[in-house]
C-alpha positions in Angstrom: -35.2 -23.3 19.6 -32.4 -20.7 20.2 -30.9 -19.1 17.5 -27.1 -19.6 17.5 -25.1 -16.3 16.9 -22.6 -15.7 13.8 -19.2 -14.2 15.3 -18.3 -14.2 12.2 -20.9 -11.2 11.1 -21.8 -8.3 12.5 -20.7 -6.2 15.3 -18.6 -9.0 17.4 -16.1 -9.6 14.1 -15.8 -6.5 13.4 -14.1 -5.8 17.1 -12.2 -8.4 16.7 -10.8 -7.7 13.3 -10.0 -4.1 14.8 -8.4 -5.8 18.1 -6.3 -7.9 15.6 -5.4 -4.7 13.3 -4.4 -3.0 16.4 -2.1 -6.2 17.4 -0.3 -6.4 13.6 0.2 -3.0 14.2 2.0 -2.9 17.0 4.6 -5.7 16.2 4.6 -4.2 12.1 8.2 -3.0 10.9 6.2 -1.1 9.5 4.6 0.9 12.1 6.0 4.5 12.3 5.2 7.0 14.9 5.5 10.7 14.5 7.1 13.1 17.1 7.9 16.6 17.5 8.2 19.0 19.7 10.9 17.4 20.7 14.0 19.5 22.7 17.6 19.9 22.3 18.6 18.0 24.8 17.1 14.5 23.8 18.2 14.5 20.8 22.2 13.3 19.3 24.5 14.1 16.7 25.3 11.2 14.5 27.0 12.3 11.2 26.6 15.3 11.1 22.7 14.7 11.4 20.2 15.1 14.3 18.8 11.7 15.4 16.2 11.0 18.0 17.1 7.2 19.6 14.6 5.2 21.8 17.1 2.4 22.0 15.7 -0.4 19.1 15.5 2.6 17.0 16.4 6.0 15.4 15.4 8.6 13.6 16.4 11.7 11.8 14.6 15.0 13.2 14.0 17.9 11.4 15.0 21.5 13.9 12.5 23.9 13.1 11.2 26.5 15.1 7.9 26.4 16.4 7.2 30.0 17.5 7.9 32.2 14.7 7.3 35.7 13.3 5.2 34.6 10.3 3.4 38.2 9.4 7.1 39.9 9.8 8.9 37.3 7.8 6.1 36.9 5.2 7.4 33.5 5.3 7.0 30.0 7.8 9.9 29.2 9.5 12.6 26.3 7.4 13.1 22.8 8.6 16.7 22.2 8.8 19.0 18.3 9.1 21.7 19.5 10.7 23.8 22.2 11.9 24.1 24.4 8.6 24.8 28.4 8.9 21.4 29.4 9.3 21.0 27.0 12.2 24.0 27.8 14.1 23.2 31.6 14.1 19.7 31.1 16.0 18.3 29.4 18.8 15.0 28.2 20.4 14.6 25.4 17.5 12.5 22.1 18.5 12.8 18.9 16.4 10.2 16.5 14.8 10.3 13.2 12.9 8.5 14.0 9.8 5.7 17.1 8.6 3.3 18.6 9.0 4.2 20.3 12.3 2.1 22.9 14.7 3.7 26.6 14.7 2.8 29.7 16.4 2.8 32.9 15.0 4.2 35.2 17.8 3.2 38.1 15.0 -1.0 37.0 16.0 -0.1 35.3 19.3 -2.5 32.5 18.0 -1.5 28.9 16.6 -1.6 28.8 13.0 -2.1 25.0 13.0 -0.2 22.4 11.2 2.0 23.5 8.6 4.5 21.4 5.9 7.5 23.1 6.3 10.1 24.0 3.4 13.4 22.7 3.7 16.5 25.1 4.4 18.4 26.0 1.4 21.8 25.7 3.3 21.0 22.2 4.4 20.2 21.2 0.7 23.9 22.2 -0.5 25.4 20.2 2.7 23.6 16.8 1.5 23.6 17.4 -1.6 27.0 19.6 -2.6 26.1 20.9 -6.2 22.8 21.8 -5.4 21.6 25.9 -5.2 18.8 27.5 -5.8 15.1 27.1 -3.9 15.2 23.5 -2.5 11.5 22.1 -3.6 11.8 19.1 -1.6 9.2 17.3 1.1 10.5 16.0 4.5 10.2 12.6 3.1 12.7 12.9 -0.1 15.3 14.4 2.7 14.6 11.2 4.2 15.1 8.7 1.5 18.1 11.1 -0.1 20.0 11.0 3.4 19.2 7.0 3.4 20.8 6.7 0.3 23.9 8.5 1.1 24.5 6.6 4.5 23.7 3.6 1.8 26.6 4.5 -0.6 29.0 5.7 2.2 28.3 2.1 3.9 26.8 3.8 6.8 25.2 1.3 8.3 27.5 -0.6 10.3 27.1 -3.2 13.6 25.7 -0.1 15.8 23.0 0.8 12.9 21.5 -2.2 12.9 18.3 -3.8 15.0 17.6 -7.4 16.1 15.8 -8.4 13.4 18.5 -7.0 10.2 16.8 -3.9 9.6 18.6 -0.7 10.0 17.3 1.4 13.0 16.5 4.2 10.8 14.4 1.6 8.8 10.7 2.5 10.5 10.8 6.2 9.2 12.9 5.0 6.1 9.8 2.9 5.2 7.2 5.4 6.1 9.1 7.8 3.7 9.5 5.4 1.1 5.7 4.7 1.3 4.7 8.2 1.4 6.7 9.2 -1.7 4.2 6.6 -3.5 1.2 8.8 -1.9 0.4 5.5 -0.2 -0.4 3.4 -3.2 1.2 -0.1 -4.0 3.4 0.1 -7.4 1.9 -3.4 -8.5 -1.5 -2.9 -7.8 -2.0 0.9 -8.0 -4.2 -0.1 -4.2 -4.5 3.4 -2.7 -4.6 3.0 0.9 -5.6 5.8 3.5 -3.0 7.1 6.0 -4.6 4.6 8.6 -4.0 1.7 6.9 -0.8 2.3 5.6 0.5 -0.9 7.9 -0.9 -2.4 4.8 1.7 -0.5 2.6 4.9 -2.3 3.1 8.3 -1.5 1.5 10.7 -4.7 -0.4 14.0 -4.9 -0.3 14.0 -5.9 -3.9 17.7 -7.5 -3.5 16.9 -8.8 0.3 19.8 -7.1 1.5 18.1 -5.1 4.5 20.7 -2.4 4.6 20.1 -1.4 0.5 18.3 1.4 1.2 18.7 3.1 -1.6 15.1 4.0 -3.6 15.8 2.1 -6.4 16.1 -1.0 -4.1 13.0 0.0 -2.1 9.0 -1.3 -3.9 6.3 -0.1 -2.2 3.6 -2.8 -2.2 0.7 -3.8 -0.7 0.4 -6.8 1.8 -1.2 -9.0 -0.8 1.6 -8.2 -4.2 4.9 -8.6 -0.7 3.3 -12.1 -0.4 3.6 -12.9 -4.1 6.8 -11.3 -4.9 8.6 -15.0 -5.1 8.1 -18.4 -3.4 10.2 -17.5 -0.6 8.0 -14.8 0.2 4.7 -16.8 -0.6 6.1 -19.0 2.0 7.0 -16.1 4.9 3.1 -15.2 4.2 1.9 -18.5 5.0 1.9 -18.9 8.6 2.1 -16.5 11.9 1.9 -13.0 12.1 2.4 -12.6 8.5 -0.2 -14.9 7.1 -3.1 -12.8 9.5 -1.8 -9.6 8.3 -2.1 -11.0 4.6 -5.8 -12.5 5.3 -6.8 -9.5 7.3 -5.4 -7.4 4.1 -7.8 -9.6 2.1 -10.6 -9.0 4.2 -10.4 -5.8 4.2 -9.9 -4.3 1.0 -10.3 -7.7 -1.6 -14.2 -8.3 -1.2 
């Protein structure tokens, strides 16, 4: 008699759980793609801020520059928001979405590799006007700072806004937020590798989807979103959303 194979064990499910990772992924408001190297000329001024747009969404870019006298300067080059002092007197900058970024050292002629960049000390006072002194600040507090002033300035308006009521900065927003919380869920304490950080999602803790302010934003895993409230146990209970929270399970609740 023939033995009847278990596509629920071994090899076979575990291609198919990746092939439905990779689909969650792709439709996730919570997927965020990093870019850099990115040139002048694709990029717009909104604000006073840089912002790379595909269309459904935007994001804020950090001008840095990626060839840079690192030996001479004793120093890696600043990341900078927008068009500060130090920025307007130089030139040859490229922008990127988030850190670490690739630089050059024109001092070795050799690429030093991936570096996190320190953030310029005149863009510090522009978003935030009493600050001085040595900014000590990663790229993703800039991010979540410069969403909270577009949230108190009411910012986002009609043209900020996507399909689905999220803001169009809300994909980097989220990543930020998530990566602030070194990619664990605040109910759970779940630490999740950079990979799987689809399975880190941020809560509008007041359901208003422009709040974006960090006290408005939790960080939690698939599994605490879905139990937030009855409203959200009921969002998690069918579709996309259900997979992702039974995919969570099998994953990381064994």
């Amino acid at each position: 008699m023939s033995k009847i194979y278990d596509f629920l064990k071994g090899p076979t499910a575990d291609w198919l759980e990746e092939k439905l990772y990779r689909k969650l992924k792709e439709g996730s408001v919570y997927q965020y793609k990093h870019v850099e190297n990115i040139v002048w000329n694709r990029i717009k001024i909104k604000n006073d801020r840089f912002v790379y747009d595909d269309g459904e969404n935007e994001a804020y870019m950090f001008a840095y520059k990626n060839r840079y006298a690192t030996i001479h300067w004793n120093d890696l080059p600043r990341f900078h928001i927008e068009e500060c002092q130090t920025r307007e007197q130089y030139s040859n900058y490229v922008f990127a979405s988030s850190m670490p970024v690739k630089v050059f050292c024109t001092d070795q002629n050799k690429s030093i590799g991936e570096q996190r960049l320190k953030f310029c000390r005149n863009c510090n006072r522009k978003l935030n006007f009493f600050s001085y002194g040595e900014p000590n600040k990663n790229w993703f507090d800039v991010i979540i700072e410069i969403a909270e002033k577009r949230t108190r300035n009411n910012e986002y308006d009609e043209t900020s806004v996507r399909q689905d009521g999220y803001s169009k900065d809300w994909n980097q927003v989220s990543f930020a937020r998530r990566a602030q919380e070194d990619f664990s869920c605040e109910r759970c304490g779940i630490l999740l590798e950079f990979n799987n950080a689809n399975f880190l999602e941020v809560h509008h803790k007041d359901r208003n989807r422009l709040n974006n302010k960090a006290s408005n934003l939790e960080v939690l895993c698939t599994e605490c979103h879905a139990n937030v409230d009855a409203h959200h146990q009921q969002i998690f209970s069918k579709g996309k959303n259900h997979l992702k929270l039974q995919s969570f399970k099998a994953k990381f609740r064994h």
